[in-house]
Phi, psi and omega in degrees: 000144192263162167278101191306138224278205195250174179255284229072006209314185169176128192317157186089335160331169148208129177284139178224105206271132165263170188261154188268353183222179172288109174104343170313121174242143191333139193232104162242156219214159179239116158317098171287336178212168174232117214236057176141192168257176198315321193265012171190078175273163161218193191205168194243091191222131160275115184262201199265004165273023178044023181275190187185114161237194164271129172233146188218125210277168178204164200294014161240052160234168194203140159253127188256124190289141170251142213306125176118354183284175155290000000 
């Protein structure tokens, strides 16, 4: 079994989680921070309902890097 890959994030980033149930809908959030070391990063993400959690990503999540990022 391979290792799933790294995020790599950086505030400003933004996560985009798809939803889970039927009619669920995608939940996106902008990284306010980068949280832990490299091999067990989490975040600090402001989602679009103005809430702030700690989020610790799992394979249905995806980060679109923000322009001028890697």
């Amino acid at each position: 079994m391979s290792k799933p890959a790294r995020f790599r994030a950086q505030a400003g980033d933004v996560i985009e989680i798809e939803g889970h149930r039927v009619g669920a809908s995608r939940r996106l959030g902008e990284i306010v921070e980068v949280l832990g070391e490299p091999e067990r990063e989490h975040y600090r993400v402001r989602w679009q309902d103005g809430r702030e959690t700690i989020f610790y990503p799992s394979n249905d999540a995806r980060v679109r890097h923000a322009a001028g990022h890697r």
